[in-house]
C-alpha positions in Angstrom: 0.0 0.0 0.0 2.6 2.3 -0.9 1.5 6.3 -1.9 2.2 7.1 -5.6 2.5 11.2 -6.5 1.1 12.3 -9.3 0.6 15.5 -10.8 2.4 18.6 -8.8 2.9 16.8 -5.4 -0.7 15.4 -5.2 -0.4 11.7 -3.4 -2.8 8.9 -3.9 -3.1 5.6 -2.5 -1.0 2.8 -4.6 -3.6 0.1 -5.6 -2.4 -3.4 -4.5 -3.6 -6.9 -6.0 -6.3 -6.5 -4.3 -7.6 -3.5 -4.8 -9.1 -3.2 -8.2 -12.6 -2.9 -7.3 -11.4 0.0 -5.3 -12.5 -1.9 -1.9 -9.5 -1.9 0.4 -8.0 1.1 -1.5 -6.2 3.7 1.3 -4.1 3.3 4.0 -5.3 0.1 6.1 -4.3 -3.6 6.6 -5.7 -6.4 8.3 -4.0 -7.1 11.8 -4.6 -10.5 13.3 -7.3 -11.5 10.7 -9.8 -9.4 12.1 -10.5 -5.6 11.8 -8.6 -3.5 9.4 -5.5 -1.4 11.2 -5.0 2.4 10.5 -1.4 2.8 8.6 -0.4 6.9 9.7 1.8 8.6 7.3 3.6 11.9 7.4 0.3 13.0 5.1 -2.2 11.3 7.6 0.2 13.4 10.7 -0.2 16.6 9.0 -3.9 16.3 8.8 -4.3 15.1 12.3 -2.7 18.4 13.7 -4.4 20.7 11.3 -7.7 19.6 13.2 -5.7 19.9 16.2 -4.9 23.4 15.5 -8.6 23.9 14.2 -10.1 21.7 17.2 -7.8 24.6 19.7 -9.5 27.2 18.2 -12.8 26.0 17.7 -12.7 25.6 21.6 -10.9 28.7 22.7 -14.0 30.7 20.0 -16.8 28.9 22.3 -16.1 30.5 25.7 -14.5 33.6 24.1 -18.2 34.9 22.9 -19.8 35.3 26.2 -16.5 36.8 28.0 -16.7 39.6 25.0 -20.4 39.9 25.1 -19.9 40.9 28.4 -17.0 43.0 27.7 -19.2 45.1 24.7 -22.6 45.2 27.1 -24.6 43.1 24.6 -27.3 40.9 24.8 -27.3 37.2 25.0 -29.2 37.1 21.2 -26.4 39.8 19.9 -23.6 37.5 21.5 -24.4 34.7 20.2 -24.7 36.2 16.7 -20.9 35.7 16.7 -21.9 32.0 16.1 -23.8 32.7 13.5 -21.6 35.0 11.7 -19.2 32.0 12.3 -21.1 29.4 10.5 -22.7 31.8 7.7 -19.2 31.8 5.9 -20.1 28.0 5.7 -22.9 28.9 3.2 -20.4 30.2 0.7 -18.1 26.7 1.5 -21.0 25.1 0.9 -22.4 26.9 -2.6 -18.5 26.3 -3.4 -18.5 23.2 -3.2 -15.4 21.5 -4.2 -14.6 24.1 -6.7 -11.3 25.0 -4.8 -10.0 21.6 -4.4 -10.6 20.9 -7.9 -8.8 24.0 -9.0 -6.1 24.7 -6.9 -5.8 21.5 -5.3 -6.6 20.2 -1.8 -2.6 21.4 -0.5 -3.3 24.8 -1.6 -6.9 25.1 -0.5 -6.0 23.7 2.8 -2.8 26.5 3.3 -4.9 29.0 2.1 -8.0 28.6 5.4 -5.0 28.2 7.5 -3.9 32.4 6.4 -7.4 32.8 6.7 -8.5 31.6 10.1 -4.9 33.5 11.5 -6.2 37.0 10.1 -9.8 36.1 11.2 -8.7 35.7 14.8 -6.2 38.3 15.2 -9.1 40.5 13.8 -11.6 39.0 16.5 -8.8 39.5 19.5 -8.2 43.5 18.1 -12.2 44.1 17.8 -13.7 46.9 20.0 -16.9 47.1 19.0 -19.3 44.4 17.6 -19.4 45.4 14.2 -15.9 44.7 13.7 -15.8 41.3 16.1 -19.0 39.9 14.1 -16.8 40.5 10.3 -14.0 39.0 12.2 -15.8 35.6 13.3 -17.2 35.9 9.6 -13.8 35.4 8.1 -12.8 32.9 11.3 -15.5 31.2 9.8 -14.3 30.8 6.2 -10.7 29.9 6.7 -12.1 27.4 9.5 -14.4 26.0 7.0 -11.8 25.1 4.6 -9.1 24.0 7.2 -11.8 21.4 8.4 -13.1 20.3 4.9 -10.2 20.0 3.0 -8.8 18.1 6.3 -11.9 15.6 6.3 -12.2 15.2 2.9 -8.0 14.1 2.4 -8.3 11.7 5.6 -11.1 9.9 4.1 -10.0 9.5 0.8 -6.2 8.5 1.8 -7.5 5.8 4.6 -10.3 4.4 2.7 -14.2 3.2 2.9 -12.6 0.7 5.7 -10.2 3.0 8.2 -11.5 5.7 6.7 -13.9 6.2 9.8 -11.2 5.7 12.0 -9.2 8.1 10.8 -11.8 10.6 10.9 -12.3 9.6 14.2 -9.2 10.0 15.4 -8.7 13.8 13.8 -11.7 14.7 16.1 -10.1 12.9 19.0 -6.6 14.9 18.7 -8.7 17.9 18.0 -10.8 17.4 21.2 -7.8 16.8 23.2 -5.7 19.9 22.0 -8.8 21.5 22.5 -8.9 20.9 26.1 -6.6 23.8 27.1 -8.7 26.2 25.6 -11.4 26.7 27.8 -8.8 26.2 30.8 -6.4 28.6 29.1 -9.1 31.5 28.4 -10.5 31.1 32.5 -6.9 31.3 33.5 -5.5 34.4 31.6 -9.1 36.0 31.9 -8.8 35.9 35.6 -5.2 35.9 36.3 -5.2 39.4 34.4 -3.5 39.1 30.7 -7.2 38.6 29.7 -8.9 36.1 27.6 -7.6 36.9 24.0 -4.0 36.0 25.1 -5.8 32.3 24.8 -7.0 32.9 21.1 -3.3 34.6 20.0 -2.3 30.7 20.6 -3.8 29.9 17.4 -1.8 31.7 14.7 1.2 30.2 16.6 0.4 27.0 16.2 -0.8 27.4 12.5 2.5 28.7 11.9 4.6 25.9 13.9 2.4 23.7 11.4 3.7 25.1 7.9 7.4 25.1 9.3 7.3 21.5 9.6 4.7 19.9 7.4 4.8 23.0 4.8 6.1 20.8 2.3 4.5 17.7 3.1 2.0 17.0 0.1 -1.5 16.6 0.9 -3.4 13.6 -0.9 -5.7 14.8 -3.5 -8.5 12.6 -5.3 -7.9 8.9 -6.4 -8.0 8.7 -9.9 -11.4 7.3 -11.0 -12.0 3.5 -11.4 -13.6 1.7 -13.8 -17.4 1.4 -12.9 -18.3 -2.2 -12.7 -21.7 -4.0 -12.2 -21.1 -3.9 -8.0 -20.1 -0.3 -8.1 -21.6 2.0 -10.9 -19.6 5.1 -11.8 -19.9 8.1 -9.6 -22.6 10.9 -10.9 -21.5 13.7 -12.0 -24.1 15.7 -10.4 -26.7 15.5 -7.4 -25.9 13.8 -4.3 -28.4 10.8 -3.4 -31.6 11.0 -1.1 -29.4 8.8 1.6 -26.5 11.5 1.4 -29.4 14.6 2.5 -30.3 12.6 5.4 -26.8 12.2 6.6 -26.6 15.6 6.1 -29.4 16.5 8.3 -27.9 13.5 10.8 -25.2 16.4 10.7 -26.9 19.1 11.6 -28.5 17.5 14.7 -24.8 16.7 16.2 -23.4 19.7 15.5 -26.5 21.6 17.0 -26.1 20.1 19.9 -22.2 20.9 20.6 -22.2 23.9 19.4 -25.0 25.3 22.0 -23.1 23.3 24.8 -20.0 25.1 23.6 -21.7 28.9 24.1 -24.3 28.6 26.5 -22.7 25.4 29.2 -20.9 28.0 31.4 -24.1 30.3 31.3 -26.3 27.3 32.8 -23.4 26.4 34.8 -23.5 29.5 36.8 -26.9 30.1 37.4 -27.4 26.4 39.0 -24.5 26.7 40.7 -23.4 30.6 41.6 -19.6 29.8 40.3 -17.7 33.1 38.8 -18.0 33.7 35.4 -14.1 33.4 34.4 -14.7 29.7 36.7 -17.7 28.9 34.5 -15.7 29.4 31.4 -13.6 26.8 31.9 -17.1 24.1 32.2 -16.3 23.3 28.2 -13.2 21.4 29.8 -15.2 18.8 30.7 -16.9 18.5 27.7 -14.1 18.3 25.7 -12.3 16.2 28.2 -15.1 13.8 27.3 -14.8 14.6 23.1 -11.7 13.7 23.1 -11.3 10.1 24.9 -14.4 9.1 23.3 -13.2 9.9 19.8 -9.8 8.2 20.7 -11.4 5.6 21.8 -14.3 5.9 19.0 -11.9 5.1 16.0 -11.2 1.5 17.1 -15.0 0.8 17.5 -15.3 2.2 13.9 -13.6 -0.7 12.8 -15.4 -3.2 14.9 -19.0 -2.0 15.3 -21.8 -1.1 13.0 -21.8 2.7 12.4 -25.7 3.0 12.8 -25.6 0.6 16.5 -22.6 2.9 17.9 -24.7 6.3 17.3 -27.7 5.1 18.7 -25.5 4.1 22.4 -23.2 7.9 21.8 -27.1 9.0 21.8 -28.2 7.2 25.2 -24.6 8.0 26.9 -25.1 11.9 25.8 -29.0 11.9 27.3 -27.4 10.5 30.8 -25.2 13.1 30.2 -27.5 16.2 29.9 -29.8 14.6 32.6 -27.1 14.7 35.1 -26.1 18.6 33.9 -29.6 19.7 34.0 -30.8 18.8 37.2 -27.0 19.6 38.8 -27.1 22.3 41.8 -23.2 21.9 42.5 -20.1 22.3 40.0 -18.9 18.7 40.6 -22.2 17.2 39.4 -22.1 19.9 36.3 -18.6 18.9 35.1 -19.5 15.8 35.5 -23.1 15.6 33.3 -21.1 17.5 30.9 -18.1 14.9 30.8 -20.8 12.4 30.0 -22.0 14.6 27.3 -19.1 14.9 26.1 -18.1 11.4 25.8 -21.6 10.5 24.0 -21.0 13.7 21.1 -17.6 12.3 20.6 -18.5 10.1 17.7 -22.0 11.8 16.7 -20.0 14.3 14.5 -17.4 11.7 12.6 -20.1 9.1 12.5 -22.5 11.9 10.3 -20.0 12.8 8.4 -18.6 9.1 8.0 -22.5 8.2 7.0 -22.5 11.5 3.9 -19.1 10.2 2.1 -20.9 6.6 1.8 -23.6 7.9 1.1 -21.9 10.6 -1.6 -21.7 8.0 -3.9 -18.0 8.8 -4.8 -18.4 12.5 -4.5 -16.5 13.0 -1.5 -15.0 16.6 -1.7 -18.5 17.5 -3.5 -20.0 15.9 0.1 -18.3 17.0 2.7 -18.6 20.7 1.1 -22.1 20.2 1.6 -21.9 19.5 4.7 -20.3 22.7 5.8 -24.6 24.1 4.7 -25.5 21.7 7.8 -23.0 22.8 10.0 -23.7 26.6 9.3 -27.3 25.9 9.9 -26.7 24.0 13.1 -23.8 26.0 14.6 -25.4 29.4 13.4 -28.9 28.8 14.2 -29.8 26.6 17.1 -27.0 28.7 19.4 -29.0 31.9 18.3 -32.1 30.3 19.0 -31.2 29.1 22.5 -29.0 32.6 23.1 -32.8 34.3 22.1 -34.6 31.6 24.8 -32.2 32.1 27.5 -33.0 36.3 27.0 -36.8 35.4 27.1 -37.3 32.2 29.7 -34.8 30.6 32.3 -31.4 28.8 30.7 -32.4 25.8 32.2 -35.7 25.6 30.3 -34.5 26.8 27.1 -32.0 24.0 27.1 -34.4 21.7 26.6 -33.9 21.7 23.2 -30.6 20.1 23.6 -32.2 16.5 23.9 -35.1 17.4 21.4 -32.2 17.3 19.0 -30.8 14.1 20.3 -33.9 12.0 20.0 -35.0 13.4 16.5 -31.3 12.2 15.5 -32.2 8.6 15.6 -35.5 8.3 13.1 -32.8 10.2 10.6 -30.1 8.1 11.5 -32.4 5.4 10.3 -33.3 6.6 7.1 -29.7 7.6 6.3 -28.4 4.2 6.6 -31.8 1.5 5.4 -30.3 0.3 1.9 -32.6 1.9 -1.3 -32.7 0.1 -4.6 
């Protein structure tokens, strides 16, 4: 399973003996007879700590919105429009599509959201009014957006149909755990003095430690197209199936749900339990804390249980989860209900988007640009919604729409996965 280059430093997988169908095509083996072993390159490494570096500031953006909310004497509504000028540059990713890749290439498309995402933030950390700090999370937004696609999109295609999943899984896992000194790191300098956006300067750092070493490290582009054969017709070259759209709206349920535990957690947090706002701000730790060991520990499941059977139990371990926040009256019980949480979102996310590529038909950088429509409407409009609840009932009410979203997951789950002729 050696990588062939071909064209300007584009990598694909080799194709072994067995491989001409396509099947087992990517970077996997068989270990022990069983379940198919992830094979990590310097490719697959470079990916991993892109959505490290995306997964740090995905995590450091969550807390950051209510601290400068507070800090420009807005409403909970106007806040949280931050999160929805964050996710409305995913429109544009999505209308896109997988024009970019296809032009400049995934290496170049990726590099280019990394500059993006670097301005966006240091835009966001110099903003002193919101005008300026909503354009800011705008472009944060569209350099994230790329980042995470052209990430996604190169980890499944270089792993496979069979790690594949894994691989994905494991990107999310690494981003979770980076991730976990962002909410920590924002309490600590917002308290200790330096003030929050110290936190979010972290990010252009790490971007930047990123190109020096894996700058020239070529990121895998597209397979070159196989011949269609009875078992496996040849791609479309438009549309995306009806399965794909209800991955997609699988999609937008998961990432509803994390995103409004990523803005509003500390906010319930201190009302139920009177901790200090910079304390509160660090409740997202134990969420992520959660994120991350179950994605680690989600990517050798992939490989060994049935995609649809492990979302329904990350959907039953995420309800215990929310049941023990919600009804929690000391911080103990709240980190912990949002450790739970944590640990059952872990694999919603990979395991939507794992359901869209098979269900893309082929079209994978086509599909996972799509996607970035379901995460904009998820991450832009249910934080609003719940940011406009909190201002016009109590937080722990309005939260109730957290496990609306879980339990309307699973019908769509269902549909998204039954076999069509």
């Amino acid at each position: 399973m050696d990588r062939i280059r071909s064209g300007r430093g584009r990598v694909h997988p080799r194709r072994g003996p067995h491989d001409a169908d396509g099947d087992d095509c990517g970077r996997s083996r068989v270990i022990d007879g069983s379940a198919p072993g992830l094979v990590r390159d310097r490719a697959t490494w470079s990916l991993y700590l892109h959505m490290a570096a995306f997964g740090y500031f995905l995590y450091c953006f969550g807390p950051s919105v209510t601290l400068l909310g507070n800090e420009l004497g807005v409403s909970n509504a106007v806040a949280a429009l931050h999160s929805t000028a964050y996710a409305a540059a995913g429109v544009l990713i999505a209308l896109l599509g997988d024009r970019p890749m296809r032009r400049f290439g995934r290496g170049r498309t990726l590099w280019t959201g990394c500059v993006v995402l670097c301005l966006g933030v240091l835009a966001y950390c110099a903003a002193a009014t919101a005008a300026v700090s909503l354009g800011a999370a705008l472009l944060c937004g569209f350099g994230a957006f790329l980042v995470v696609n052209v990430a996604g999109t190169a980890l499944a295609d270089h792993h496979g149909p069979i790690a594949g999943p894994s691989a994905l899984s494991e990107a999310n896992g690494l981003a979770a755990g980076v991730g976990t000194a962002a909410p920590l790191l924002i309490g600590v300098m917002d308290s200790s003095g330096p003030g929050w956006r110290w936190a979010m300067v972290v990010v252009p750092v790490l971007f930047a430690a990123l190109a020096l070493v894996y700058g020239r490290t070529p990121i895998p582009d597209p397979p070159p197209p196989t011949r269609p054969t009875p078992d496996r017709p040849e791609a479309p070259t438009r549309g995306l199936p009806r399965a794909y759209w209800w991955a997609w709206s699988l999609t937008v349920c998961s990432v509803a749900v994390e995103f409004s535990l990523s803005l509003w957690a500390s906010t319930l947090l201190r009302d139920r339990t009177g901790m200090s706002e910079s304390a509160a701000a660090t409740a997202m730790t134990a969420v992520v804390a959660g994120l991350c060991l179950g994605r680690l520990a989600g990517g050798r499941l992939m490989l060994r249980v049935p995609l649809d059977r492990l979302y329904g139990g990350a959907v039953a371990v995420n309800l215990v989860g929310f049941a023990v926040f919600w009804t929690a009256s000391v911080p103990w019980l709240g980190y912990t209900g949002l450790f739970l949480s944590g640990l059952g979102l872990s694999v919603q996310f990979p395991l939507a988007t794992a359901t869209a590529i098979r269900a893309a038909g082929g079209r994978t950088d086509l599909a996972v640009s799509r996607l970035a429509g379901a995460t904009t409407l998820a991450a832009g409009g249910a934080p609003f919604l719940l940011g406009v609840a909190t201002d016009l009932m109590p937080v722990r009410t309005a939260f109730l729409l957290l496990p609306i979203l879980l339990l309307a997951s699973l019908p769509i789950l269902r549909q998204a996965t039954t076999p069509r002729p």
